[in-house]
C-alpha positions in Angstrom: 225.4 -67.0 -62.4 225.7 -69.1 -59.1 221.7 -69.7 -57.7 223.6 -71.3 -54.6 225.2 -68.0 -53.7 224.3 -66.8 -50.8 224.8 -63.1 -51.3 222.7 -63.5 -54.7 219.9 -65.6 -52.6 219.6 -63.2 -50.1 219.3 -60.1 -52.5 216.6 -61.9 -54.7 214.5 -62.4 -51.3 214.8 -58.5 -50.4 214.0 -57.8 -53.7 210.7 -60.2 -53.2 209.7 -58.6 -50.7 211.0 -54.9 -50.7 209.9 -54.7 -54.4 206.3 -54.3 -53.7 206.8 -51.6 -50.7 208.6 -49.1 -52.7 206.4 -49.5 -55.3 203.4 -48.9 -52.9 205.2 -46.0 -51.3 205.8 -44.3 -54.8 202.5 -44.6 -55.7 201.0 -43.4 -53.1 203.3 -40.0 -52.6 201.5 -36.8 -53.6 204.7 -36.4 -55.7 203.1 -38.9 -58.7 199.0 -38.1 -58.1 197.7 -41.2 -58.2 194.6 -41.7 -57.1 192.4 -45.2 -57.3 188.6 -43.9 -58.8 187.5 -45.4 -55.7 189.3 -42.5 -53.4 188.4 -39.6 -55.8 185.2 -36.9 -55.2 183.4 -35.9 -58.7 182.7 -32.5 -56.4 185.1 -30.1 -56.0 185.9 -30.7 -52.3 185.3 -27.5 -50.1 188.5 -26.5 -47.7 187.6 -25.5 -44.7 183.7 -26.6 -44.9 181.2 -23.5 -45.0 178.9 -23.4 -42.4 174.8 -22.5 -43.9 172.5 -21.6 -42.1 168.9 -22.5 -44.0 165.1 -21.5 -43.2 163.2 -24.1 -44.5 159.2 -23.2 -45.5 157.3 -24.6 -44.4 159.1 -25.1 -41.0 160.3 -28.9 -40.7 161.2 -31.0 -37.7 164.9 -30.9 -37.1 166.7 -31.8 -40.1 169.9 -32.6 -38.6 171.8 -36.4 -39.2 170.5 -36.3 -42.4 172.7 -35.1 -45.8 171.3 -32.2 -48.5 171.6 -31.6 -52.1 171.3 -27.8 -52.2 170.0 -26.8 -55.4 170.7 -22.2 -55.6 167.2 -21.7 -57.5 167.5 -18.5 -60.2 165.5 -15.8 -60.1 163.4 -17.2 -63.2 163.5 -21.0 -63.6 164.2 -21.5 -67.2 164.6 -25.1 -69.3 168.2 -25.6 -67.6 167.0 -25.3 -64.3 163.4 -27.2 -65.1 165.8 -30.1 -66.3 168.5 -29.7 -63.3 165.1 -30.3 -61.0 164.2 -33.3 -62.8 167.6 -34.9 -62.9 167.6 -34.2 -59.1 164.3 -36.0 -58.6 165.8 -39.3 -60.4 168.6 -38.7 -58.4 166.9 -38.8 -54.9 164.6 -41.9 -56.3 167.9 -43.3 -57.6 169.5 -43.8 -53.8 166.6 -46.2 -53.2 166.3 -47.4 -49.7 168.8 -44.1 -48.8 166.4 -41.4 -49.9 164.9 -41.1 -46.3 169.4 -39.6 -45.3 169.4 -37.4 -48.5 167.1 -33.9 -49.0 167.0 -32.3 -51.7 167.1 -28.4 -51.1 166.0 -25.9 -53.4 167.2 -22.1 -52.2 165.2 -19.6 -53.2 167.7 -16.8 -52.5 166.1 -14.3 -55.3 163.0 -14.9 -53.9 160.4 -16.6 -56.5 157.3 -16.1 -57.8 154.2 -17.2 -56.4 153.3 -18.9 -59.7 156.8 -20.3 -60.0 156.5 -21.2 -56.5 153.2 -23.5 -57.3 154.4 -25.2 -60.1 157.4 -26.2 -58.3 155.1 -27.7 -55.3 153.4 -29.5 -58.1 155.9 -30.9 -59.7 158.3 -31.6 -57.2 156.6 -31.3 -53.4 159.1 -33.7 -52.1 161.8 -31.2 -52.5 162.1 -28.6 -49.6 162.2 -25.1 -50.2 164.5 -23.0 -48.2 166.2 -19.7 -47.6 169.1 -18.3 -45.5 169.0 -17.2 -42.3 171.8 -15.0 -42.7 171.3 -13.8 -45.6 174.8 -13.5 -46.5 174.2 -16.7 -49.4 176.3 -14.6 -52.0 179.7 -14.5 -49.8 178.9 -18.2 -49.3 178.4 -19.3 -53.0 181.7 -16.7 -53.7 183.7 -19.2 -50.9 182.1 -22.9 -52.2 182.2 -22.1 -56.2 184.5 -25.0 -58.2 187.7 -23.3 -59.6 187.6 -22.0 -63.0 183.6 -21.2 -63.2 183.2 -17.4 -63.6 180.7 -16.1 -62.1 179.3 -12.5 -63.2 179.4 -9.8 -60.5 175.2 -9.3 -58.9 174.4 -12.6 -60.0 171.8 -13.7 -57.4 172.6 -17.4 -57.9 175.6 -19.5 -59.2 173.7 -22.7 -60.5 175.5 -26.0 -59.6 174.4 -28.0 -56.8 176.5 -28.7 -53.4 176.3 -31.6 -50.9 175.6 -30.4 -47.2 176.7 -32.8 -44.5 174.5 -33.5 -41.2 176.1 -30.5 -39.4 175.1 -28.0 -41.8 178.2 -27.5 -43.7 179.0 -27.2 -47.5 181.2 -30.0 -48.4 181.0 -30.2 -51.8 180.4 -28.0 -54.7 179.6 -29.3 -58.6 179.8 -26.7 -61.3 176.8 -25.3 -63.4 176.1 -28.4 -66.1 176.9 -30.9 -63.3 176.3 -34.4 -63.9 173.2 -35.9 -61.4 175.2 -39.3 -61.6 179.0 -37.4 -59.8 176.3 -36.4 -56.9 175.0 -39.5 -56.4 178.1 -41.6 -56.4 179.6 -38.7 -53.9 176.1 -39.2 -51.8 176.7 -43.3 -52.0 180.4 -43.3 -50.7 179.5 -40.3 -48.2 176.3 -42.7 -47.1 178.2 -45.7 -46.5 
């Protein structure tokens, strides 16, 4: 082998610099999936956004610009959903200087009770309490839910958590069990 070909010069600089293009190119096709942590949503990713429409109790000043964890709050609030609410407060004190972007928003869509209702203003009166204006949450839930959760037929609410952007919309959906830490590095790239 000649290195003072010509032909065999000229091929080793399109390979130099070729090389690394197709390579990019193939990775980056849908055809091979590869996707850097970096680019990748722990939510499942809601296509076309769902618009929600929520009351919030007491009534607050305009809400809008800022981002929402909605929290669907069961008809009785047993030791799953005590502990979902406390991994939610650590989550919203976990953003630090972002919590004043960020609500958290507990829907009471099976309506609780009073008792329930002053233990969770104890415990956790930074959270905001809220229903739907439309009333129509169980179509919404059925449209947002992650594939592959079942969800029983009358079930008032379908645990997990979703993140709501400033315009009202439902733009990401974590299954029942969700991890606190997925939302919050969702809410950190969203913030930025």
């Amino acid at each position: 082998m000649n290195l003072q070909d010509p032909r065999l010069v000229l091929a080793a600089i399109v390979l130099l610099f070729a090389g690394p293009l197709v390579v990019a190119v193939t990775l980056h096709s849908e055809r091979w999936g590869f996707r850097p942590d970096q680019l990748r949503n722990e939510g499942h990713l809601v296509q076309p956004p769902v618009p929600i429409d929520l009351v919030r109790q007491p009534p607050q000043p305009d809400p809008s610009g800022r981002w929402a964890v909605l929290y669907p709050l069961p008809s009785e609030c047993a030791t799953a959903c005590w502990q979902d609410l406390a991994a939610l407060g650590r989550l919203h004190r976990a953003l630090g200087r972002r919590q004043q972007e960020v609500e958290i928003v507990l829907l009471d869509a099976a309506g609780l009770a009073a008792g329930e209702r002053t233990e969770l203003a104890r415990g956790f009166g930074r959270f905001t309490l809220a229903t739907t204006a439309s009333g129509d949450m169980a179509t919404a839930l059925d449209r947002v839910t992650p594939p592959g959760v079942a969800i029983a037929a009358g079930t008032p609410t379908r645990g997990g958590a979703f993140i709501i952007d400033p315009g009202g919309n439902i733009i990401l959906s974590y299954a029942p069990g969700f991890d606190p830490g997925h939302i919050k590095k969702d809410l950190q790239r969203l913030l930025h």
